[in-house]
KEKE-3310 file (N, C-alpha, C; in steps of 0.2 Angstrom, whole numbers, plus 5000, padded with zeros to 4 digits):
npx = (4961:4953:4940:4946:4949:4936:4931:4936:4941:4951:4963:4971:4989:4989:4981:4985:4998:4991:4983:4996:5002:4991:4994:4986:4978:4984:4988:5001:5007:5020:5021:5030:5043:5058:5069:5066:5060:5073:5075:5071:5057:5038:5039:5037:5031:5027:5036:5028:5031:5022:5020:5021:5011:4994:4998:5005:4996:4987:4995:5003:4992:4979:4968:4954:4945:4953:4961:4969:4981:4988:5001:5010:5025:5016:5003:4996:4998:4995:4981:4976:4979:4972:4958:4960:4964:4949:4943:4948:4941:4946:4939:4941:4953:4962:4971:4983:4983:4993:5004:5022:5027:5019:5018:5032:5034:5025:5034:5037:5042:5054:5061:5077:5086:5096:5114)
npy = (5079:5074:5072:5062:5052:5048:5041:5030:5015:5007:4998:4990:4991:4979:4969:4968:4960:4950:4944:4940:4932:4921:4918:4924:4930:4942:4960:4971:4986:4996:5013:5023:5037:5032:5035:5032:5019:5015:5012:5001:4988:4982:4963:4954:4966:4976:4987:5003:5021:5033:5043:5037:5028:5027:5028:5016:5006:5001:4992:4983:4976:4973:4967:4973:4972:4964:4962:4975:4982:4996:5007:5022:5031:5036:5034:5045:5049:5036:5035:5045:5039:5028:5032:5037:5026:5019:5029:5025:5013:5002:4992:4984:4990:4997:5005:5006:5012:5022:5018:5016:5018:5014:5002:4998:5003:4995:4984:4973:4962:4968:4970:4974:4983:4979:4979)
npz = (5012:5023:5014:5006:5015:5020:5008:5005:5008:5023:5033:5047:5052:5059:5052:5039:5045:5048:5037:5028:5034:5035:5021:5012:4997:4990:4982:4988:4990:4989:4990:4991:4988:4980:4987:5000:5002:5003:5016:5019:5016:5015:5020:5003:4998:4984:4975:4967:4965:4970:4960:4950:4950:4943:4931:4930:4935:4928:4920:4929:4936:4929:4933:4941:4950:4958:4977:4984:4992:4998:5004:5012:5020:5030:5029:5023:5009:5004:5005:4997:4987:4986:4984:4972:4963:4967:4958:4946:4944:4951:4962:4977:4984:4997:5011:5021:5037:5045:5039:5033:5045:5056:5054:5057:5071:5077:5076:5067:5052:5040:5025:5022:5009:4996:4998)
capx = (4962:4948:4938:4948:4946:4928:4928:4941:4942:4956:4965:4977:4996:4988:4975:4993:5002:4988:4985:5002:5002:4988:4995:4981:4982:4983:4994:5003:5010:5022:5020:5034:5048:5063:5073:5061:5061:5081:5075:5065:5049:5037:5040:5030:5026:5030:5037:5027:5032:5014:5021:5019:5005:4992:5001:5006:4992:4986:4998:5002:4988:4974:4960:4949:4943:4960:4964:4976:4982:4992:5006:5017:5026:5013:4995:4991:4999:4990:4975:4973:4982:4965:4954:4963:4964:4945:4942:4951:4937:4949:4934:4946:4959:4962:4977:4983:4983:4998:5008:5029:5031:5017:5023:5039:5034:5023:5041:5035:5049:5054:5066:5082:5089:5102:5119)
capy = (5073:5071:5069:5053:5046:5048:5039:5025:5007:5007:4993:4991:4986:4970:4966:4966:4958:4943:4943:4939:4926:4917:4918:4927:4932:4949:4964:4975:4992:5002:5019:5030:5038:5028:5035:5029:5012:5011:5012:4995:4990:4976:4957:4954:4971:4978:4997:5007:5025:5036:5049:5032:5023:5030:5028:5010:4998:4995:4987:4978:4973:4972:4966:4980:4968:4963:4964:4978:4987:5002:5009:5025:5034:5039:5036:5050:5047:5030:5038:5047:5035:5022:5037:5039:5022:5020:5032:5021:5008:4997:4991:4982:4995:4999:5011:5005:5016:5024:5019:5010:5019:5011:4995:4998:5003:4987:4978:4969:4961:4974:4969:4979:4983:4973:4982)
capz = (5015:5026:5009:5003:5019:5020:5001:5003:5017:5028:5035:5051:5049:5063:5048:5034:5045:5049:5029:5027:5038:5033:5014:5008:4992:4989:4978:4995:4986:4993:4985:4994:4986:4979:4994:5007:5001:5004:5024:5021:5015:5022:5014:4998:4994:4976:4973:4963:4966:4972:4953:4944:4951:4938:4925:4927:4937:4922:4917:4934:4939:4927:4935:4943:4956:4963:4982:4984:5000:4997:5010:5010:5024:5036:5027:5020:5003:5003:5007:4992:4978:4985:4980:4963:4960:4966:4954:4939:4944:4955:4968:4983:4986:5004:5013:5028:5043:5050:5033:5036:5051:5060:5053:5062:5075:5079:5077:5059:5050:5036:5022:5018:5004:4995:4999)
cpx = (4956:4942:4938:4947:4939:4925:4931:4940:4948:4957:4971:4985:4995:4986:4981:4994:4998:4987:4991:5002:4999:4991:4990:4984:4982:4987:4996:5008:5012:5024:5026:5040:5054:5069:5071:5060:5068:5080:5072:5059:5048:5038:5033:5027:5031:5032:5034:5026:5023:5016:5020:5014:5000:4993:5004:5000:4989:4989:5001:5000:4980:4965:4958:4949:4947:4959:4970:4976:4989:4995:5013:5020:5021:5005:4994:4990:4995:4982:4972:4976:4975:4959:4954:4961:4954:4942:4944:4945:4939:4944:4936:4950:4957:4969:4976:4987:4991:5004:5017:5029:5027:5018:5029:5038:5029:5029:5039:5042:5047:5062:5071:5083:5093:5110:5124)
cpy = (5070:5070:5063:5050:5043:5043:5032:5020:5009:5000:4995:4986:4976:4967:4965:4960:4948:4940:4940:4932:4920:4915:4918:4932:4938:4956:4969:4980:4995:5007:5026:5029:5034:5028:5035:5024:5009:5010:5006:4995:4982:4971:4958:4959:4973:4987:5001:5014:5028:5042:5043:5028:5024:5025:5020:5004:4996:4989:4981:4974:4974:4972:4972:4974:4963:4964:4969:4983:4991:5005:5012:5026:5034:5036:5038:5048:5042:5030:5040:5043:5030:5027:5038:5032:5021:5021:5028:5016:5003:4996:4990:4986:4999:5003:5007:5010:5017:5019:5013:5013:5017:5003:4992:4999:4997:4982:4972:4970:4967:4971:4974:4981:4981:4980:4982)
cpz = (5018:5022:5008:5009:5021:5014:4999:5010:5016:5031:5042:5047:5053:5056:5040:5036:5046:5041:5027:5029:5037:5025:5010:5003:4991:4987:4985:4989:4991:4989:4988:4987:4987:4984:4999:5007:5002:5012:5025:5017:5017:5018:5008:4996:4988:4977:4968:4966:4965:4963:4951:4944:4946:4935:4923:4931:4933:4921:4921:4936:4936:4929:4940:4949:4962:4970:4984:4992:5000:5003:5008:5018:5031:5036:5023:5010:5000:5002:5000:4987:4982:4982:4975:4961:4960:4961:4946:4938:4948:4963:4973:4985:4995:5006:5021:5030:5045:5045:5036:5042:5058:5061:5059:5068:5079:5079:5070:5056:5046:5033:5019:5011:5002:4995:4991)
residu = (UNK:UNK:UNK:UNK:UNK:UNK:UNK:UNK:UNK:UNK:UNK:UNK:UNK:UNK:UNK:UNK:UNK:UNK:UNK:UNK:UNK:UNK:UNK:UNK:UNK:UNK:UNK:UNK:UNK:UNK:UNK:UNK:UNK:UNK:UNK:UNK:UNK:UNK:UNK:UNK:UNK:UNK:UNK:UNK:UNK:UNK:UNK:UNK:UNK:UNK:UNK:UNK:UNK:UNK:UNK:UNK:UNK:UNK:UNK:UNK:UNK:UNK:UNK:UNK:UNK:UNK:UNK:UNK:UNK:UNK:UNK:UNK:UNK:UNK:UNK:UNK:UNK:UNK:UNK:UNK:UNK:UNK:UNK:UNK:UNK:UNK:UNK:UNK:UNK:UNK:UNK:UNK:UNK:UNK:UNK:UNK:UNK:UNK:UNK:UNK:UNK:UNK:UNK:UNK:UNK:UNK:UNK:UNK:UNK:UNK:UNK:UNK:UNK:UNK:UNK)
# end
C-alpha cells in the first residue's frame, strides 16, 4: 500500500466537492462493491466495480489523458486501482483520500439509490 501511494496523486473529498461545483469536467469513479454502492454514492459519479475496472476503462473512457478521480470505501482500494490504471497509461488519475466515508462524513450530498 504504502508503495501505491508513493506512485499515485491524491486528492481531498474538499478538492471533489469544489470540482463539482465549479462543473469541472472530469470522469469521478466509484470502485466499491455492488453492495456498498446501495449505501449511496457521490452525484455524477459512474459504478465501475474495482474486479472490473481493468477490464473495462477501455472501453469507458478511451482517452489515456482524461481527468479521472477514483473513490472506494476508505482509500485504499482507490489507491491501488490509480496505480493499475497508471500502469495501463492513464496519465491524470488520482484517489481521493479517506474514500465515501470521508465524503460522508464532511456532510457531502450523497445520492440513494432508487427503491
Amino acid at each position: 500500500m504504502e508503495r501505491a501511494k508513493a506512485q499515485i496523486q491524491t486528492c481531498t473529498v474538499d478538492d471533489v466537492k469544489a470540482k463539482l461545483a465549479r462543473g469541472e469536467t472530469f470522469h469521478l469513479i466509484d470502485i466499491r462493491e455492488d453492495h456498498e454502492v446501495q449505501q449511496g454514492r457521490i452525484v455524477s459519479a459512474i459504478h465501475i466495480g474495482r474486479g472490473i475496472l481493468e477490464r473495462d476503462i477501455e472501453t469507458i473512457i478511451p482517452d489515456r489523458h482524461a481527468e479521472i478521480i477514483l473513490y472506494c470505501g476508505g482509500g485504499y482500494r482507490s489507491a491501488l486501482a490509480a496505480q493499475s490504471l497508471g500502469e495501463m497509461g492513464y496519465s491524470r488519475v488520482r484517489s481521493m483520500e479517506g474514500g465515501f466515508k470521508a465524503w460522508r462524513a464532511a456532510g457531502y450530498p450523497v445520492v440513494q439509490p432508487a427503491s
